[in-house]
MOPAC internal coordinates of N, CA, C and O (Angstrom, degrees):
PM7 1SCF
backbone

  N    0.0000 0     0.00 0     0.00 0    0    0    0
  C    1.4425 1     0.00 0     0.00 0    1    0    0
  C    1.5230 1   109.71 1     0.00 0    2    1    0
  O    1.2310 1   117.56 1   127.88 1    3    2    1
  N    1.4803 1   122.25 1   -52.12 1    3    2    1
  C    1.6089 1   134.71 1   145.69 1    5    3    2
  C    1.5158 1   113.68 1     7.03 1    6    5    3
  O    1.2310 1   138.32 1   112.83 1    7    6    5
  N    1.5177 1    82.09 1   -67.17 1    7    6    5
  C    2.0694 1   105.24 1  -160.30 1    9    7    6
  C    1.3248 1   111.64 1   -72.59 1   10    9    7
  O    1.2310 1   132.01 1   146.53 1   11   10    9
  N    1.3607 1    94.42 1   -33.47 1   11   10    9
  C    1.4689 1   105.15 1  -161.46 1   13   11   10
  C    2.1821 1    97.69 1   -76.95 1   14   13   11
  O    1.2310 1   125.30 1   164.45 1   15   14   13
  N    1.0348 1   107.42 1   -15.55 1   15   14   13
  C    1.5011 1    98.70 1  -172.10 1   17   15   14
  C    1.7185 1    80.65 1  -120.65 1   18   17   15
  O    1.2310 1    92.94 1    62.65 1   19   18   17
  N    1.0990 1   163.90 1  -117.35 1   19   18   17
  C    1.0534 1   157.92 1  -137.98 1   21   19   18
  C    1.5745 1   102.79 1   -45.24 1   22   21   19
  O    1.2310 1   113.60 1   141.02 1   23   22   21
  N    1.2692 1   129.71 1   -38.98 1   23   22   21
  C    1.7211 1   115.70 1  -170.84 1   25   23   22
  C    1.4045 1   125.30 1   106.05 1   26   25   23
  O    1.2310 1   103.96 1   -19.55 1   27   26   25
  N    1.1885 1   147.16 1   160.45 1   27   26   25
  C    1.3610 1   133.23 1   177.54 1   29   27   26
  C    1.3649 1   110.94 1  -105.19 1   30   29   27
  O    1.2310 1   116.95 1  -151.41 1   31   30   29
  N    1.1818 1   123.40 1    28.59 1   31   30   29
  C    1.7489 1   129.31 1   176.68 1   33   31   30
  C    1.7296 1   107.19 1   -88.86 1   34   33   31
  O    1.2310 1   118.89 1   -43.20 1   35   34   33
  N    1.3155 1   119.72 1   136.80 1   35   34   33
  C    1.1747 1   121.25 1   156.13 1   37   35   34
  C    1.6663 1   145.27 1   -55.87 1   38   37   35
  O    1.2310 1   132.30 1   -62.55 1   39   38   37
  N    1.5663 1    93.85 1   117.45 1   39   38   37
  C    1.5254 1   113.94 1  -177.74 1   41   39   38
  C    1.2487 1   116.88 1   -71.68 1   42   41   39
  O    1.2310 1   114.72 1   -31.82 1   43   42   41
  N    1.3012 1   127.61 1   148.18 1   43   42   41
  C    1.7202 1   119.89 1   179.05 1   45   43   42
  C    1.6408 1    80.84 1   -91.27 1   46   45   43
  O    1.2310 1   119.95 1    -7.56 1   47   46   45
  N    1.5812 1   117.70 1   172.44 1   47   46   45
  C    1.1815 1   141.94 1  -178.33 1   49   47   46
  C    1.2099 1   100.23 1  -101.55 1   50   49   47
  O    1.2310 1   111.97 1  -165.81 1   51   50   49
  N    1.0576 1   132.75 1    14.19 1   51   50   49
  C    1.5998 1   132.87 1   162.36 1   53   51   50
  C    1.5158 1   108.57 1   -95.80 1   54   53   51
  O    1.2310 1   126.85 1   175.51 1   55   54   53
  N    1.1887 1   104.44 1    -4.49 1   55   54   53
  C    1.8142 1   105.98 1   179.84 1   57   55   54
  C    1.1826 1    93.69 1  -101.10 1   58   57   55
  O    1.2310 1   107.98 1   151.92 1   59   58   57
  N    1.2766 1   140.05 1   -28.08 1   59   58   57
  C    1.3954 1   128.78 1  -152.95 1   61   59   58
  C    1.8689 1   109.36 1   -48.84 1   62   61   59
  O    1.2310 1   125.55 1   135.34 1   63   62   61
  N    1.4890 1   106.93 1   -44.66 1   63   62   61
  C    1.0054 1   107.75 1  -178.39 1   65   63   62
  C    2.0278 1   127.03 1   -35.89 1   66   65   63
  O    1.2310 1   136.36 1   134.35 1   67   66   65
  N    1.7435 1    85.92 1   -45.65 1   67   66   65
  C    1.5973 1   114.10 1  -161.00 1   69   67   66
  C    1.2829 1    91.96 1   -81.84 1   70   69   67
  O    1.2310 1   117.32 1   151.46 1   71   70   69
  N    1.6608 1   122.70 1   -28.54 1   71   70   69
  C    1.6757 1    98.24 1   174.34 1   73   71   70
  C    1.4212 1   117.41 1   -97.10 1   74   73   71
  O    1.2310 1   116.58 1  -172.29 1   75   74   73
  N    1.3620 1   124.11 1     7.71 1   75   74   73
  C    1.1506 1   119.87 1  -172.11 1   77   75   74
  C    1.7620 1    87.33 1   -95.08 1   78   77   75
  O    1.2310 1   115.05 1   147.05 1   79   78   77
  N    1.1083 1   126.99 1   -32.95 1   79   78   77
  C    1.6420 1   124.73 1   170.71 1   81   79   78
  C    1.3256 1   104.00 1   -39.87 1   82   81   79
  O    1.2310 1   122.66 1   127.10 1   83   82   81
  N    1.4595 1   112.52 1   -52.90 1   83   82   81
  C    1.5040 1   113.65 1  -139.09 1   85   83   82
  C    1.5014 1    86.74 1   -92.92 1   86   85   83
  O    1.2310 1   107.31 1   158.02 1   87   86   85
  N    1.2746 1   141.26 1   -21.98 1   87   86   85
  C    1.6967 1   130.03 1   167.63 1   89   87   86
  C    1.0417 1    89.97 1   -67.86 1   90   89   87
  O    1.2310 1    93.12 1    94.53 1   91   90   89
  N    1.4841 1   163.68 1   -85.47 1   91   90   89
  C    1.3137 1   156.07 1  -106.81 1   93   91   90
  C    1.6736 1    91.12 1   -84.16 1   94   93   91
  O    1.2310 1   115.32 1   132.22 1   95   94   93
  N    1.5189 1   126.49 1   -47.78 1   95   94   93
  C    1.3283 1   125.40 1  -151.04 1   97   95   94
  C    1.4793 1   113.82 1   -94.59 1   98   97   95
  O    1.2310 1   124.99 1   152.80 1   99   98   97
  N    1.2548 1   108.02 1   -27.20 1   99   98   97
  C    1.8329 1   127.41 1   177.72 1  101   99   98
  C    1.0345 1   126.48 1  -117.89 1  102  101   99
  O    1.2310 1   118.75 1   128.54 1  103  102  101
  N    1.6115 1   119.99 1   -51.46 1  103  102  101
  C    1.5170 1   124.29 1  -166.65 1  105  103  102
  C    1.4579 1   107.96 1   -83.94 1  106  105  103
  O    1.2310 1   130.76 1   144.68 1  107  106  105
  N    0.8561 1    96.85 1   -35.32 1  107  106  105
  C    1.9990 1   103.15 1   179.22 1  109  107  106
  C    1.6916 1   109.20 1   -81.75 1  110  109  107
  O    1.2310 1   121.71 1   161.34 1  111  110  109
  N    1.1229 1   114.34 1   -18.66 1  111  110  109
  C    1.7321 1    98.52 1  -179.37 1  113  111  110
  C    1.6385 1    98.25 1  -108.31 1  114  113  111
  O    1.2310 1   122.31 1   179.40 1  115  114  113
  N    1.3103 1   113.18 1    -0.60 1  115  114  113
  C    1.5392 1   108.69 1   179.19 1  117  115  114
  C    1.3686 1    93.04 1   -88.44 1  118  117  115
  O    1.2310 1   116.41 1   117.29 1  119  118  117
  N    1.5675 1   124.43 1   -62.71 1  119  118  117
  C    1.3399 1   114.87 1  -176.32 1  121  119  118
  C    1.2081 1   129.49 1   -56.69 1  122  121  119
  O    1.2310 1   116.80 1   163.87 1  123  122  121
  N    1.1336 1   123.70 1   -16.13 1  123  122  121
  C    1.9799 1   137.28 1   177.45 1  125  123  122
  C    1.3811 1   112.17 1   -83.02 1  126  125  123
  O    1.2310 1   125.66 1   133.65 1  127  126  125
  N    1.2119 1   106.73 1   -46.35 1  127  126  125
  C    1.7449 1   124.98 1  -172.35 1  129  127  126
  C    1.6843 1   112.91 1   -96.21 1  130  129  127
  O    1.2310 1   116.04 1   134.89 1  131  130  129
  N    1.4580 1   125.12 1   -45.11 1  131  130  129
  C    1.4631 1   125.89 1  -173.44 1  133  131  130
  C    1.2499 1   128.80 1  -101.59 1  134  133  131
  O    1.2310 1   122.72 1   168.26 1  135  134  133
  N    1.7122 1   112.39 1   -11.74 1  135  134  133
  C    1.4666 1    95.10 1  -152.14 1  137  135  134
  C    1.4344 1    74.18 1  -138.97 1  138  137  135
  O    1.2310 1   125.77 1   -47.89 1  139  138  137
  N    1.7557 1   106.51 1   132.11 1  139  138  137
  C    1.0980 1   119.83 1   157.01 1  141  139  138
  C    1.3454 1   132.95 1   -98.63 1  142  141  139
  O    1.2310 1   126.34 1   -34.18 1  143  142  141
  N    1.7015 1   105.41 1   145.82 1  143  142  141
  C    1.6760 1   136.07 1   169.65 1  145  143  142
  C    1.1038 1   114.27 1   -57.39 1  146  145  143
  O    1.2310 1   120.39 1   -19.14 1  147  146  145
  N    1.4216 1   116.86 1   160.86 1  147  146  145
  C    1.0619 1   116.48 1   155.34 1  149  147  146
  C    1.3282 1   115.20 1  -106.78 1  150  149  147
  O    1.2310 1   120.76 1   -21.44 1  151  150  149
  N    1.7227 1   116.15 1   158.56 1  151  150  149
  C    1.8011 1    97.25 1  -154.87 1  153  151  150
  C    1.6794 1    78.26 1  -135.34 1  154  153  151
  O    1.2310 1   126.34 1   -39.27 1  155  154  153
  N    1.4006 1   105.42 1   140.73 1  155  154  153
  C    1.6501 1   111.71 1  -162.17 1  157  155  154
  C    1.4179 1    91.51 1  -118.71 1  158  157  155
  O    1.2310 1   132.50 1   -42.27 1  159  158  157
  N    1.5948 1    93.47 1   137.73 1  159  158  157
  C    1.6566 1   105.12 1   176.10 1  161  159  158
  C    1.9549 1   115.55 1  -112.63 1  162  161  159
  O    1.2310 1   113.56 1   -60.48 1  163  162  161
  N    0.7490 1   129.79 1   119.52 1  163  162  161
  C    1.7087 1   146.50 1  -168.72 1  165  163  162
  C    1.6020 1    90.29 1   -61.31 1  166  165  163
  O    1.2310 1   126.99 1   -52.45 1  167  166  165
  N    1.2355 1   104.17 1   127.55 1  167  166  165
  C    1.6662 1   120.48 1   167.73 1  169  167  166
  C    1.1983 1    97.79 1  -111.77 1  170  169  167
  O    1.2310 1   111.21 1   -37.69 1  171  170  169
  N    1.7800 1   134.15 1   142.31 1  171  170  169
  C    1.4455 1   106.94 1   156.89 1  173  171  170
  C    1.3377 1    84.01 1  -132.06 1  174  173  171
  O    1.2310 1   131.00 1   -50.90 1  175  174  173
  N    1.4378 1    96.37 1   129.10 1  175  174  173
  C    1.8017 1    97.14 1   152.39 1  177  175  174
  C    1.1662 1   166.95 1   -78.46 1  178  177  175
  O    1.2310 1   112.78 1   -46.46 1  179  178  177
  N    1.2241 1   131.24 1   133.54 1  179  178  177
  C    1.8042 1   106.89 1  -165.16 1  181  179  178
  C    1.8573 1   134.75 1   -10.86 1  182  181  179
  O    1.2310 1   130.41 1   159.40 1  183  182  181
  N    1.0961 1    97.52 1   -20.60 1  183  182  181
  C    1.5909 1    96.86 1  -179.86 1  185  183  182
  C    1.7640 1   100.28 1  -119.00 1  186  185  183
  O    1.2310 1   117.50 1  -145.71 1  187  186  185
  N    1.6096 1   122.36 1    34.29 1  187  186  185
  C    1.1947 1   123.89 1   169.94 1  189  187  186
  C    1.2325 1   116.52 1    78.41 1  190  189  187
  O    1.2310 1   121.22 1   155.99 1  191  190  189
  N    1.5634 1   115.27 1   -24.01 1  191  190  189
  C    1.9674 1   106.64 1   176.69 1  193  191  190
  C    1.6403 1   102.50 1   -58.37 1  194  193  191
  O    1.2310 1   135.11 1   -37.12 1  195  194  193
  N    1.8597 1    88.36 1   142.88 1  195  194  193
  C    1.4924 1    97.09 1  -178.68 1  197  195  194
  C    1.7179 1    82.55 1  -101.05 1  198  197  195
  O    1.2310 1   130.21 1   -10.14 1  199  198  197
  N    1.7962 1    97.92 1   169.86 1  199  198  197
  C    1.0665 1   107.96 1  -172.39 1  201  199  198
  C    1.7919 1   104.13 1  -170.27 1  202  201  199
  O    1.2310 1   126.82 1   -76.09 1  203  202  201
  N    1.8820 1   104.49 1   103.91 1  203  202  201
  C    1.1936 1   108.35 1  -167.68 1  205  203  202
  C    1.7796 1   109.47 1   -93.56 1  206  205  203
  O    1.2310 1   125.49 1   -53.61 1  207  206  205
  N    1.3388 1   107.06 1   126.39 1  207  206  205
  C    1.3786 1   127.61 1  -166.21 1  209  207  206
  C    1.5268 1   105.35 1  -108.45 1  210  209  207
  O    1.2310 1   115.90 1   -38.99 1  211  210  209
  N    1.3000 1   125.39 1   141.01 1  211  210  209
  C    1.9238 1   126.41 1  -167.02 1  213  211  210
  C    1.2769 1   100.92 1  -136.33 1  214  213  211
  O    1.2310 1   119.73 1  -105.66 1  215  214  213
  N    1.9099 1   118.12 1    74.34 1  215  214  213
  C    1.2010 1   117.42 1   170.34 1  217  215  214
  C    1.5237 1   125.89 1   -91.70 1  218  217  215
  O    1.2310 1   123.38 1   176.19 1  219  218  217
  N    2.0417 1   111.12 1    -3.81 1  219  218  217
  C    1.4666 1   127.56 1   162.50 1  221  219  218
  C    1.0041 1    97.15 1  -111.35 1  222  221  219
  O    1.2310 1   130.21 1   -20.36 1  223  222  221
  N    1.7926 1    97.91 1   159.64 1  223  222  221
  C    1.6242 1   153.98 1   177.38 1  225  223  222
  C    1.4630 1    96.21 1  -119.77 1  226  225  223
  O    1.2310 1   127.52 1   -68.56 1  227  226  225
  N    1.0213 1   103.14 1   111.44 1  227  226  225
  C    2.0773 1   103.33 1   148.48 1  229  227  226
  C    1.6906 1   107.42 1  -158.31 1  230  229  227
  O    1.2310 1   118.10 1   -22.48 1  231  230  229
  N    1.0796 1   121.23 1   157.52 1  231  230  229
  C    1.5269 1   134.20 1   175.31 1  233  231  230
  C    1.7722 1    94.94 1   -63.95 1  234  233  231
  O    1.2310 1   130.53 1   -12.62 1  235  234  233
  N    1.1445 1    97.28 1   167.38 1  235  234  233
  C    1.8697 1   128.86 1   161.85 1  237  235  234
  C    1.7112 1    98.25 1   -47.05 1  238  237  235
  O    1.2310 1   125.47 1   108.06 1  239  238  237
  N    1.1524 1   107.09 1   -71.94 1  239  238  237
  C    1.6029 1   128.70 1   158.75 1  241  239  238
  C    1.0331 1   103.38 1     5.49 1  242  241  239
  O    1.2310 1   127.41 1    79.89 1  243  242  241
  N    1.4288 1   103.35 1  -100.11 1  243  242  241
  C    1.4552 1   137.33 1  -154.96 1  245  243  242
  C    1.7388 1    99.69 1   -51.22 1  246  245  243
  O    1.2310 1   122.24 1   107.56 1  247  246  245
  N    1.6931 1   113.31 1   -72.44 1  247  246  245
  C    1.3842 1   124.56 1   173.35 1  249  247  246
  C    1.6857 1   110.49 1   -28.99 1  250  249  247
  O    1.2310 1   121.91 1   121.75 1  251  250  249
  N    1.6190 1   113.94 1   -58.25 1  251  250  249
  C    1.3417 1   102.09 1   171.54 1  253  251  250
  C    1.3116 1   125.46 1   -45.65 1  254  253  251
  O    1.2310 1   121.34 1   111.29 1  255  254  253
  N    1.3510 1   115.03 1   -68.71 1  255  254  253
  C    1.5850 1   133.07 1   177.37 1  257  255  254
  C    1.7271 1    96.79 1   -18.95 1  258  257  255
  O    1.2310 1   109.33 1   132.36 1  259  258  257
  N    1.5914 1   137.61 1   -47.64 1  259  258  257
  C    0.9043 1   140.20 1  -132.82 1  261  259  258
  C    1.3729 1   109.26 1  -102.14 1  262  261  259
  O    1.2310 1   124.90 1   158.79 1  263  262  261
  N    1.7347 1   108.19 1   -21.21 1  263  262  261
  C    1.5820 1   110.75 1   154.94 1  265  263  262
  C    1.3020 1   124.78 1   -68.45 1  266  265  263
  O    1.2310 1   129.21 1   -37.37 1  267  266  265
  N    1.7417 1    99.86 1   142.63 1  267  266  265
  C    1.3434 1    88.82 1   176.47 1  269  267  266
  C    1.7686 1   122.28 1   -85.86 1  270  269  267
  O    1.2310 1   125.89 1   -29.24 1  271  270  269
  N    1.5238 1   106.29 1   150.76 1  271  270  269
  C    1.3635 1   100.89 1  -173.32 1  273  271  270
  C    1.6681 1   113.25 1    80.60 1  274  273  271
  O    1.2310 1   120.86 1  -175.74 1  275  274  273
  N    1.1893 1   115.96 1     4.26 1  275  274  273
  C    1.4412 1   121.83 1   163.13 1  277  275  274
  C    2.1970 1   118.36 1   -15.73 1  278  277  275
  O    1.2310 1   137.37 1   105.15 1  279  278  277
  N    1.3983 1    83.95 1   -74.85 1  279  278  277
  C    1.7391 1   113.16 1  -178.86 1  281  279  278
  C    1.7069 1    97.57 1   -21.86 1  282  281  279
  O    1.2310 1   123.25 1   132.31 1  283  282  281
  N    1.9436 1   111.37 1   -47.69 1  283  282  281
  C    1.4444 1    99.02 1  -156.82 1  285  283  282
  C    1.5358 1    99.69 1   -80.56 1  286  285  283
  O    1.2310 1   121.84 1   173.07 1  287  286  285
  N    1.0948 1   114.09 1    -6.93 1  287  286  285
  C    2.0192 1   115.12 1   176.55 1  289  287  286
  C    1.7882 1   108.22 1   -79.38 1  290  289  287
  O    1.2310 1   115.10 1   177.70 1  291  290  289
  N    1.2976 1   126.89 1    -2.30 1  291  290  289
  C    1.0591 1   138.03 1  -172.41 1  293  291  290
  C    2.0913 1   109.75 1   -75.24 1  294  293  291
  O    1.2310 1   109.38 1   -20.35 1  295  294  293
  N    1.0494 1   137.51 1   159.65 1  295  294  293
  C    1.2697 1   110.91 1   153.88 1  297  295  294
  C    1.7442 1   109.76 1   -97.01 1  298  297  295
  O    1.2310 1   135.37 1     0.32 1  299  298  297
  N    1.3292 1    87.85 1  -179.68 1  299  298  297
  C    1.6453 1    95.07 1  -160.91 1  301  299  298
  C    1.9181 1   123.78 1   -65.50 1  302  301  299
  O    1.2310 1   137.62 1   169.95 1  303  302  301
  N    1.2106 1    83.47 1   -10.05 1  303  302  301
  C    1.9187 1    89.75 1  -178.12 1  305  303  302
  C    1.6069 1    99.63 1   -91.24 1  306  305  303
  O    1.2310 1   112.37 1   155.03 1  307  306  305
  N    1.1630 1   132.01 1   -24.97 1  307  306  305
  C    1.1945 1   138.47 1  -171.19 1  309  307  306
  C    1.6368 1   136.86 1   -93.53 1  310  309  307
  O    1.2310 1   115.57 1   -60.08 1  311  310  309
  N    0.9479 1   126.01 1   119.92 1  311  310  309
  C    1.6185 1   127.53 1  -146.32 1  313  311  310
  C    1.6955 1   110.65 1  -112.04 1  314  313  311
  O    1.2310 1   106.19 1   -48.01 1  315  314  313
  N    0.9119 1   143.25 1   131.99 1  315  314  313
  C    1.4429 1   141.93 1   150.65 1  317  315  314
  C    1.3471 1   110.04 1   -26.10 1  318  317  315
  O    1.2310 1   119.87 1   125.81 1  319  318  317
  N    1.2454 1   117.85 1   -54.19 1  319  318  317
  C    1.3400 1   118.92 1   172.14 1  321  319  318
  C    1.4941 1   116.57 1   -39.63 1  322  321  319
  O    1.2310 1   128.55 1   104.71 1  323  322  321
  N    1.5439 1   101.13 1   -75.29 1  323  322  321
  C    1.5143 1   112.66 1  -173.82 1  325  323  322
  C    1.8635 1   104.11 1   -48.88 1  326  325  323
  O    1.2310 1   114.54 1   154.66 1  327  326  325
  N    1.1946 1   127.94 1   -25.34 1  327  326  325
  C    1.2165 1   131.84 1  -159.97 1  329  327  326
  C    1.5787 1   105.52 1   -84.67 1  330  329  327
  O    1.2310 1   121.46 1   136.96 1  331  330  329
  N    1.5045 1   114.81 1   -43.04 1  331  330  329
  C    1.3903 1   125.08 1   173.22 1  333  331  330
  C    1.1736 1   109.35 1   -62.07 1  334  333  331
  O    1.2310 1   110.94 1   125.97 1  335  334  333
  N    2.0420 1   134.65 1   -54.03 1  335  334  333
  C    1.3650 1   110.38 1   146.96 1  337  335  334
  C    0.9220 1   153.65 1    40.39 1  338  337  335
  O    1.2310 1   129.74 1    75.66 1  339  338  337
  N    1.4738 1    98.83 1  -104.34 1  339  338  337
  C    1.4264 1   154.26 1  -133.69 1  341  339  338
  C    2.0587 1    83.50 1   -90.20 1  342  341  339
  O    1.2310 1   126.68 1   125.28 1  343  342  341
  N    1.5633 1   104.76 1   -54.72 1  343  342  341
  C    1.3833 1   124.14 1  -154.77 1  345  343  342
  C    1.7027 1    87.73 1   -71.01 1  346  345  343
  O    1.2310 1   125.13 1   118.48 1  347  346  345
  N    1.1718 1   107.76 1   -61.52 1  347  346  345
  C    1.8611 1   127.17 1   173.07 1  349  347  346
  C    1.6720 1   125.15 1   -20.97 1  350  349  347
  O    1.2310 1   135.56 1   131.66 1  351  350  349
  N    1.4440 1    87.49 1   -48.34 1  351  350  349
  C    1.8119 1   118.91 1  -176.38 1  353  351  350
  C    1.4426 1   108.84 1   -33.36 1  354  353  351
  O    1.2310 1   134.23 1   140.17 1  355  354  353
  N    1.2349 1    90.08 1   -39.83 1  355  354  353
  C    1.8607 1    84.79 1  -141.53 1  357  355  354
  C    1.9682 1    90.23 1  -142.99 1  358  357  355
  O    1.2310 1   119.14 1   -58.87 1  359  358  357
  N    1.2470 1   119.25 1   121.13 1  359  358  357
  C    1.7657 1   103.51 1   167.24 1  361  359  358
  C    1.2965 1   110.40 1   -61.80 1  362  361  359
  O    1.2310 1   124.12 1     7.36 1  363  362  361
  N    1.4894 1   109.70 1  -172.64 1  363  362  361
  C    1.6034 1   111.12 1  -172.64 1  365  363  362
  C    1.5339 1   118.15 1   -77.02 1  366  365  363
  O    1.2310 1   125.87 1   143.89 1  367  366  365
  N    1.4245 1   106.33 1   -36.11 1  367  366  365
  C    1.1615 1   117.43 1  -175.01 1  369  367  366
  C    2.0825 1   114.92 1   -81.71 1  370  369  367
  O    1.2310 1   128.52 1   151.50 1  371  370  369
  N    1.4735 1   101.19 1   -28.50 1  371  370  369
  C    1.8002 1   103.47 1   150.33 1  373  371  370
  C    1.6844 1   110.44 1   -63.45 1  374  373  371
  O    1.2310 1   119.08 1   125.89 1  375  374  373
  N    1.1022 1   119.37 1   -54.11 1  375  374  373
  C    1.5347 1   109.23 1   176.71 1  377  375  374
  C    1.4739 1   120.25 1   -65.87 1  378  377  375
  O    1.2310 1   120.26 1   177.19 1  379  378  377
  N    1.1600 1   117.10 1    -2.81 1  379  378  377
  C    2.0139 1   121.99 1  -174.41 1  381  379  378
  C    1.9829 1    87.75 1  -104.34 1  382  381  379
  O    1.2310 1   119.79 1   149.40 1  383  382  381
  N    1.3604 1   118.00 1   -30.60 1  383  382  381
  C    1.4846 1    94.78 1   175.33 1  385  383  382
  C    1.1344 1   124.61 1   -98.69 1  386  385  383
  O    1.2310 1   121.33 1   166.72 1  387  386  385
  N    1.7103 1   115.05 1   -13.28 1  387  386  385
  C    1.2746 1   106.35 1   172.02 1  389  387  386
  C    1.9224 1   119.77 1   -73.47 1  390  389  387
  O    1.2310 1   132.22 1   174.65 1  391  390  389
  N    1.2489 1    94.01 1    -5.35 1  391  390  389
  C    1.4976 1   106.53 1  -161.99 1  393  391  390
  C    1.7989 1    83.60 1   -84.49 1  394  393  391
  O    1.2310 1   126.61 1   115.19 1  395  394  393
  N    1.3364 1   104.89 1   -64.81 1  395  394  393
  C    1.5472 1   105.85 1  -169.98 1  397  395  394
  C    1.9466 1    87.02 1   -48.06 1  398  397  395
  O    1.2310 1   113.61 1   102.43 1  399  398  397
  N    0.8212 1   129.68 1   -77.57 1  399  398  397
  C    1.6010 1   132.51 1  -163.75 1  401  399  398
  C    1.5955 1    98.95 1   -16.88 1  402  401  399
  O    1.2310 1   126.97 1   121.53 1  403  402  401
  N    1.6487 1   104.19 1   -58.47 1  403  402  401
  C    1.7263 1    88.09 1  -152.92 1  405  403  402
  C    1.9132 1    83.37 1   -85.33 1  406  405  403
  O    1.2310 1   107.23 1   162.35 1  407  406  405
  N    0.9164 1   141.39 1   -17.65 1  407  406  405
  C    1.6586 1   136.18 1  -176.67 1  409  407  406
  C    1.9233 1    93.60 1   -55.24 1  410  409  407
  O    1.2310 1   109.79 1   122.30 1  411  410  409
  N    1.6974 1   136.76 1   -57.70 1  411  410  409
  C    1.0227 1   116.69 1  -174.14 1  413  411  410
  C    1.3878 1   115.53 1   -91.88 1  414  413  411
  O    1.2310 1   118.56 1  -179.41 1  415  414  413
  N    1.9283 1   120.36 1     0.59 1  415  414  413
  C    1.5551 1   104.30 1   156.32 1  417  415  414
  C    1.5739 1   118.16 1   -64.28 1  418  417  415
  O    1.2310 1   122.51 1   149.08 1  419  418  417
  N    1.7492 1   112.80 1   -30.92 1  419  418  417
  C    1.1747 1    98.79 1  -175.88 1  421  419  418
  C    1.6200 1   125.14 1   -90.93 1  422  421  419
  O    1.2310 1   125.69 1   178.61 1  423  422  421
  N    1.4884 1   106.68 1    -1.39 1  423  422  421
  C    1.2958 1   110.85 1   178.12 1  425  423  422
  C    2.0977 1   103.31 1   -86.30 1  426  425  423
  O    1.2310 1   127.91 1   170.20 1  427  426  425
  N    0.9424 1   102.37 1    -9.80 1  427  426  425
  C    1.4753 1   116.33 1   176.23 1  429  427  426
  C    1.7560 1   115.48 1   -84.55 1  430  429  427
  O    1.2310 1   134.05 1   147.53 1  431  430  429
  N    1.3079 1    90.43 1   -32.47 1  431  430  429
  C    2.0869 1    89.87 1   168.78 1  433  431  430
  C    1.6296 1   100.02 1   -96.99 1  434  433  431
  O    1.2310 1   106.27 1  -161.36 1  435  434  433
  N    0.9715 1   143.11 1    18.64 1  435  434  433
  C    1.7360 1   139.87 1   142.03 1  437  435  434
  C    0.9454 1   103.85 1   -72.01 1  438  437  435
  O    1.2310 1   109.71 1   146.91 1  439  438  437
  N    1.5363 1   136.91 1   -33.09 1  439  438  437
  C    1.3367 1   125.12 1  -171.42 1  441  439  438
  C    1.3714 1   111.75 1   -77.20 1  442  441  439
  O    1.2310 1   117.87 1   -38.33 1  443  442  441
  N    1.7845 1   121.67 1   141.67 1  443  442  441
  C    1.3159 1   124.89 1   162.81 1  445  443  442
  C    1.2571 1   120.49 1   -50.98 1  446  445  443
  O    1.2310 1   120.49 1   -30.39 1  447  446  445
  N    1.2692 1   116.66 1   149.61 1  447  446  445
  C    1.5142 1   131.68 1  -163.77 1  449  447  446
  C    1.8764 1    95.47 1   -92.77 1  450  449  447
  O    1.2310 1   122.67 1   -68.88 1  451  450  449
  N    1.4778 1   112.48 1   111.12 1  451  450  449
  C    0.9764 1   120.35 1   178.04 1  453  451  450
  C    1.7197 1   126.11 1   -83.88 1  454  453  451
  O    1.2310 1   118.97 1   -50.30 1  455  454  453
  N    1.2869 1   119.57 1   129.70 1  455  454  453
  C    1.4492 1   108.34 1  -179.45 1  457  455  454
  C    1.1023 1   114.56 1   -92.94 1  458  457  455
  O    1.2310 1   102.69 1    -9.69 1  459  458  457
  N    0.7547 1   149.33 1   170.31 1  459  458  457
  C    1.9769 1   163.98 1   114.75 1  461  459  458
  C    1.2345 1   109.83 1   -14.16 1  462  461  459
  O    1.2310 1   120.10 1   180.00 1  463  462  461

């Protein structure tokens, strides 16, 4: 999922910093909160073949929400509340462009500073 939005080209280790920002601030609350999975359900058939079928969509989110007792897997500063929010803020498709937004500001400060 990584590759697929960052790319398989080489990073200098002087960015590491700027992309480990930009997972904490975009890529990780877009993928938890906006963008849905597909969630596979096990068929098995009379003669024991299993057979995984993908008739739901839901986020990380959502799937959590759906355990019970979720809240106590939470850490302690952090609330269901604040988390629903958080999810509320922004639709999916505002959170898929702001994410792309800061993904080509920061692929734009890798680039050398060109003179005249």
């Amino acid at each position: 999922m990584i590759r697929k939005h960052i790319g398989f080209g080489y990073i200098d280790a002087k960015h590491a910093e700027a992309l480990d920002r930009f997972h904490r601030e975009h890529l990780n609350p877009y993928v938890n909160f906006h963008r849905p999975c597909a969630v596979p359900q096990i068929l098995t058939a009379a003669n024991g073949k299993r057979r995984r079928v993908y008739l739901r969509w839901a986020t990380p989110f959502e799937l959590f929400r759906e355990m019970p007792g979720c809240d106590k897997y939470l850490r302690p500063q952090i609330t269901l509340a604040e988390l629903d929010h958080m999810v509320k803020s922004q639709s999916d498709t505002e959170a898929a462009l702001a994410m792309q937004s800061a993904k080509r500001k920061l692929f734009q400060s890798f680039q050398p500073k060109r003179t005249a």
